[in-house]
C-alpha positions as CSV (number, residue, x, y, z in Angstrom):
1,X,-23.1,23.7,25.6
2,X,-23.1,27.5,26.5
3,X,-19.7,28.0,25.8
4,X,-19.8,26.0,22.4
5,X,-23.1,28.9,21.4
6,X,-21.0,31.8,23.3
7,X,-18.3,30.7,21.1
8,X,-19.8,30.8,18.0
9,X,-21.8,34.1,18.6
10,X,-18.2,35.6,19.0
11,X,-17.0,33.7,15.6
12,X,-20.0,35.3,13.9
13,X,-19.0,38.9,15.3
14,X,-15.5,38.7,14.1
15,X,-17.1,37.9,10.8
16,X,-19.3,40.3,10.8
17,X,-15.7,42.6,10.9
18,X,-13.9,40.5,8.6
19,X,-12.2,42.0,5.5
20,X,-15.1,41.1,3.0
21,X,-12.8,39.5,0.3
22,X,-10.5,37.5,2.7
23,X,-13.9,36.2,4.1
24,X,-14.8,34.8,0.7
25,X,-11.6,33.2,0.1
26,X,-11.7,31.6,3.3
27,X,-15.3,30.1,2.7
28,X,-13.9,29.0,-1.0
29,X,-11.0,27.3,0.8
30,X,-14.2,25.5,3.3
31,X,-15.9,24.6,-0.4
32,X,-12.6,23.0,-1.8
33,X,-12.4,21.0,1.5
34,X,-15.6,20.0,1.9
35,X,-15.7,18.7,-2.0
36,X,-12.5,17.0,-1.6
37,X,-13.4,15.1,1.4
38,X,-16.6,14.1,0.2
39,X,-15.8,12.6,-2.8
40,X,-11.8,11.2,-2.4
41,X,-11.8,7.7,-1.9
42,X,-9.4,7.3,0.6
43,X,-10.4,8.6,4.1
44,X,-8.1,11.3,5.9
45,X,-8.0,13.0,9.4
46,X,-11.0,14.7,8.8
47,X,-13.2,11.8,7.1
48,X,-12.4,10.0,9.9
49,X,-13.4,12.9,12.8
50,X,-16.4,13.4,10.7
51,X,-17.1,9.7,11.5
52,X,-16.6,9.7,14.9
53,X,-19.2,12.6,15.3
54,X,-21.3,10.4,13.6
55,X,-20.7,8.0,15.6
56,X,-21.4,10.0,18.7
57,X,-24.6,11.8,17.4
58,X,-26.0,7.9,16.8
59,X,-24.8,7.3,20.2
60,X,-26.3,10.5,22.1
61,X,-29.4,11.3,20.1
62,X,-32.9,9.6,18.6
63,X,-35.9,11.2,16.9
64,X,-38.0,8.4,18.3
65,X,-39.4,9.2,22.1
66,X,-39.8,4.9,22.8
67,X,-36.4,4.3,21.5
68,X,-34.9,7.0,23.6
69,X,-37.1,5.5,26.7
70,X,-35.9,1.9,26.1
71,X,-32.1,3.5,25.4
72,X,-32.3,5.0,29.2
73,X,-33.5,1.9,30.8
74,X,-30.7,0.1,28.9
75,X,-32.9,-2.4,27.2
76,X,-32.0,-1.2,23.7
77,X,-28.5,0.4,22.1
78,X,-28.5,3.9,20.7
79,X,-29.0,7.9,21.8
80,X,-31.2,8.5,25.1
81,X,-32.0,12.6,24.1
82,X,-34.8,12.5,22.0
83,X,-35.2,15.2,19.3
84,X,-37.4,16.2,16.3
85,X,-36.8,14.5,13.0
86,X,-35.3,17.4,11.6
87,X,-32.8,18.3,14.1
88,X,-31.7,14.6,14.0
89,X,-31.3,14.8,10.7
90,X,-29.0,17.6,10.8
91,X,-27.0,16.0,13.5
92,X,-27.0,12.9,11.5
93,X,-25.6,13.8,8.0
94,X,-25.1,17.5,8.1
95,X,-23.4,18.3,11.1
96,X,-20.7,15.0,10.2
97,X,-20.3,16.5,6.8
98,X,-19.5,20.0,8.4
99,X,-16.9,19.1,10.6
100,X,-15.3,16.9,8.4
101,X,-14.9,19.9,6.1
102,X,-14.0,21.8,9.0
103,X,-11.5,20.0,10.2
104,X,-9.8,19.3,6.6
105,X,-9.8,23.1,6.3
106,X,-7.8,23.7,9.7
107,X,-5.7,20.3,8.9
108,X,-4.7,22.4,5.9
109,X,-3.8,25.6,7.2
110,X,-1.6,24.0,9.5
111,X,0.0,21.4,6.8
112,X,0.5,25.7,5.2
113,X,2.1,26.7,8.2
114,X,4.6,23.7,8.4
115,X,5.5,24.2,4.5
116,X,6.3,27.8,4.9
117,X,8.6,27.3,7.9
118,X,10.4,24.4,6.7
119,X,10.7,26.8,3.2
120,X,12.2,29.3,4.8
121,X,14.8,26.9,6.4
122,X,15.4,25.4,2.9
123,X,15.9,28.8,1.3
124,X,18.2,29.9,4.1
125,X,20.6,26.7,3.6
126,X,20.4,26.7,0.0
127,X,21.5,30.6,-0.1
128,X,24.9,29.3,1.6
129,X,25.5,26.7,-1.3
130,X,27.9,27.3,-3.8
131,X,26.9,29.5,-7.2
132,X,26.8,26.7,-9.5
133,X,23.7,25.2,-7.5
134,X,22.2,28.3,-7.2
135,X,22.1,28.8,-10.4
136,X,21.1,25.7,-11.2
137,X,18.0,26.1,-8.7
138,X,17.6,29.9,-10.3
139,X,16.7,28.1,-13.8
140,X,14.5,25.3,-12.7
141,X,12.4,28.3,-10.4
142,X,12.3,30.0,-13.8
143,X,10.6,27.5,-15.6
144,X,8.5,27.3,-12.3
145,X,7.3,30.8,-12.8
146,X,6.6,30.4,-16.7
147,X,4.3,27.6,-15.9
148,X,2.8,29.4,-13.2
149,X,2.3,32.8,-14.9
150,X,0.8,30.5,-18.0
151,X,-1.5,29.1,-16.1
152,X,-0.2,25.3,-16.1
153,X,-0.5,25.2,-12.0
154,X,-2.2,26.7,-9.7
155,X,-1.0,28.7,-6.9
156,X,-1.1,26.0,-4.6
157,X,0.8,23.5,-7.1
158,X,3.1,26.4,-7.2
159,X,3.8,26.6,-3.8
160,X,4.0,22.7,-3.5
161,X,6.7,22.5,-6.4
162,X,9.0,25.2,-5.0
163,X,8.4,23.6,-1.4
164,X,9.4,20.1,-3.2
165,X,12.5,22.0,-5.2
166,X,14.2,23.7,-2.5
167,X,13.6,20.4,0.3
168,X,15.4,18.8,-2.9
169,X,18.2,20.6,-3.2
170,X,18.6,21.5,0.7
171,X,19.4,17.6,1.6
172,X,17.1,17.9,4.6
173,X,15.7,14.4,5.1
174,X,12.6,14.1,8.1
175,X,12.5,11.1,9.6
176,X,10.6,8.2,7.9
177,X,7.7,8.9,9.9
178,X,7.2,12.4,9.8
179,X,6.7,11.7,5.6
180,X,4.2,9.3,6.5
181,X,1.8,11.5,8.4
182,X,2.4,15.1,6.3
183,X,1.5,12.4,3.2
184,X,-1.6,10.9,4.8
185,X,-2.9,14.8,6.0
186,X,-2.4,16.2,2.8
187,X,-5.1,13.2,1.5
């Protein structure tokens, strides 16, 4: 438990050093994850961790002192470390809710990651490609931009649609599999 608290003492003081602006975008992008999970209605990677630290906090903790004695002795199922109502609150709905956001937000920045390498591989093959498809992928990118720069899509659709164009036109097919599970993370 000391490392978890020595841990986040050290998060807070690179906070504390963080560029003020990219702090705020980054607690946005926490916001959009949080809302997402909480109201989508099919659960992802992070609904479901959010439900197994539910799962563990019912298992490990109890607000009431008998039901945490007759949880010790075995007589009874549930957490055996009792705690004050409000802490088990937290630990009951809050602390779920956080990680589930949590987790959705690091989920994303590695789904980011992956996109950007595999778009660099796609720009790099479809630069070898003849003329005639380049400029064919040169006019759909343009029509890319005007919707972007009018405000059609967001930056993130932006990225996503260029991702999709160039995967399109660079014939690199993943396995079966590998769709499944980029699909069900980005839910």
């Amino acid at each position: 438990m000391n490392n978890v608290i020595d841990y986040l003492i050290e998060l807070l003081q690179n906070m504390k050093n963080m560029d003020r602006v990219k702090l705020a975008q980054e607690f946005k992008e926490i916001a959009y994850q949080m809302n997402k999970q909480l109201f989508s209605q099919i659960p992802g990677v992070s609904a479901i961790v959010g439900l197994l630290v539910g799962s563990w906090v019912a298992s490990t903790f109890t607000n009431s002192p008998i039901k945490g004695y007759l949880s010790s002795w075995g007589l009874m199922k549930g957490g055996t470390h009792v705690v004050s109502t409000t802490t088990y609150r937290f630990l009951s709905v809050s602390l779920p809710i956080i990680v589930t956001a949590i987790t959705a937000y690091m989920v994303q920045k590695a789904l980011k990651t992956y996109r950007e390498k595999r778009l660099e591989r796609n720009i790099a093959y479809v630069a070898q490609l003849g003329q005639e498809v380049q400029s064919e992928l040169r006019g759909k990118m343009s029509i890319l931009d005007r919707a972007k720069v009018a405000g059609l899509i967001s930056e993130n659709e932006y990225q996503t649609k260029m991702a999709n164009l160039y995967q399109t036109y660079s014939r690199n097919d993943h396995s079966g599999i590998e769709e499944i599970i980029i699909k069900k993370l980005e839910s």
